[in-house]
C-alpha positions, -999 to 999 in steps of 0.1 A, spaced: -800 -36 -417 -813 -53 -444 -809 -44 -480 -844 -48 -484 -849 -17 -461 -818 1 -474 -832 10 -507 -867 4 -499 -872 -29 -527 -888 -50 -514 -886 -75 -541 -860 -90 -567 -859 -111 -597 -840 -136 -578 -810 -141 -550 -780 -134 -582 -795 -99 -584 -801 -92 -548 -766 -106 -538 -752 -81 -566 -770 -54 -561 -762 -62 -516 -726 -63 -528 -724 -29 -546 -744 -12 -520 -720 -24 -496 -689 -17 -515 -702 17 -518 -709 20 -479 -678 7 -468 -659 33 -490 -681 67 -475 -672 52 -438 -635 44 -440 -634 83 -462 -651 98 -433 -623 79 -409 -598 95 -434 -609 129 -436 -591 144 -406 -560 134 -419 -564 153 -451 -560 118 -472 -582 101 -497 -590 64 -502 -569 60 -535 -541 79 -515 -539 62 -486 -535 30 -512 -511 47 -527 -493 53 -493 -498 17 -483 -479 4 -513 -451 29 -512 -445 21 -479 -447 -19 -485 -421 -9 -514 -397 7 -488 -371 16 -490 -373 7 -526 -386 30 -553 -419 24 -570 -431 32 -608 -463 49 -618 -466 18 -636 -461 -5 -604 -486 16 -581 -513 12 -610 -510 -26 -610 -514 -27 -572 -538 -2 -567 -574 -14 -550 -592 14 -575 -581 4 -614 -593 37 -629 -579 60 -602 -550 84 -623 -526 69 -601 -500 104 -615 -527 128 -609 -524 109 -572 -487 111 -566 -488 149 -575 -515 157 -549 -493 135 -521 -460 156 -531 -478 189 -528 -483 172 -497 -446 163 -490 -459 129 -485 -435 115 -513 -408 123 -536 -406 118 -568 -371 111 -590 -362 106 -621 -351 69 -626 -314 67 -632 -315 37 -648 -345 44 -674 -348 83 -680 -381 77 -690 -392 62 -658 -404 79 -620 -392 63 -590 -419 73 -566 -413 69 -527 -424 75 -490 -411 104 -472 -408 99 -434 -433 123 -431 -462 99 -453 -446 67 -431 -455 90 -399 -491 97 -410 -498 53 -421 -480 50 -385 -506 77 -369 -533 56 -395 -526 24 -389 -554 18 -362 -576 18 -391 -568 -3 -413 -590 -38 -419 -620 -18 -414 -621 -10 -380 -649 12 -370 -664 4 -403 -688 -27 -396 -667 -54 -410 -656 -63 -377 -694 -72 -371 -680 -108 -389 -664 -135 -368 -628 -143 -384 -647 -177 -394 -672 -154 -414 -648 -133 -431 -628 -163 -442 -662 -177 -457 -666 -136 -470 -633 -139 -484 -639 -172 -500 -670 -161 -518 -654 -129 -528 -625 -147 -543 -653 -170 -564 -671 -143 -578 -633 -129 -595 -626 -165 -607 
């Protein structure tokens, strides 16, 4: 559907705004599908990031410090995080030996089961973005890559 039709404008002041304003709708669409896709596994976007990395990290520790840096969402509390996916047994968290004032965070077997039970989901399966050819989401990618520079 047209973004025209999603938010009932019918007009811009030119293609810059419409393009930003397609690409935050978007954004915002993407996100509400792929947290319905999480929501029977009890996990949030920024946790399942979280997840991803620790995992990616394995079986090396991670720092509060390295998880922000890597994390898709910049102003999530990555700590506040990591607290809600220990209550969850999902990881650990340990004081580093070699820098007392450091956490190494990592991925219990149990958080590597639940990406493994997850995995079919990732690259936005189920979410539209497979409505692209791999030729399109290169060009998406390329674009996307642009605007950042």
């Amino acid at each position: 559907m047209k973004i025209e039709d999603e938010i009932k404008q019918s007009a811009f002041k030119n293609e810059y705004q419409k393009a930003y304003i397609n690409l935050l709708f978007t954004s915002g669409y993407l996100q509400q599908a792929q947290a319905a896709l999480f929501k029977p596994f009890s996990v949030t976007l920024p946790q399942y990031n979280i997840l991803r990395i620790l995992r990616g990290q394995h079986p090396k520790p991670a720092t509060i410090s390295l998880l922000i840096d890597r994390m898709l969402d910049k102003t999530s509390n990555a700590s506040r995080i990591v607290d809600k996916l220990e209550a969850k047994e999902l990881v650990t968290r340990k004081q580093c030996p070699a820098d007392r004032r450091t956490v190494d965070v990592l991925i219990t077997d149990k958080g590597l089961e639940l990406l493994k039970q997850m995995d079919g989901m990732e690259g936005g399966k189920g979410i539209g973005i497979t409505n692209l050819t791999e030729d399109e989401a290169t060009q998406l990618n390329t674009l996307l890559d642009k605007i950042r520079d």
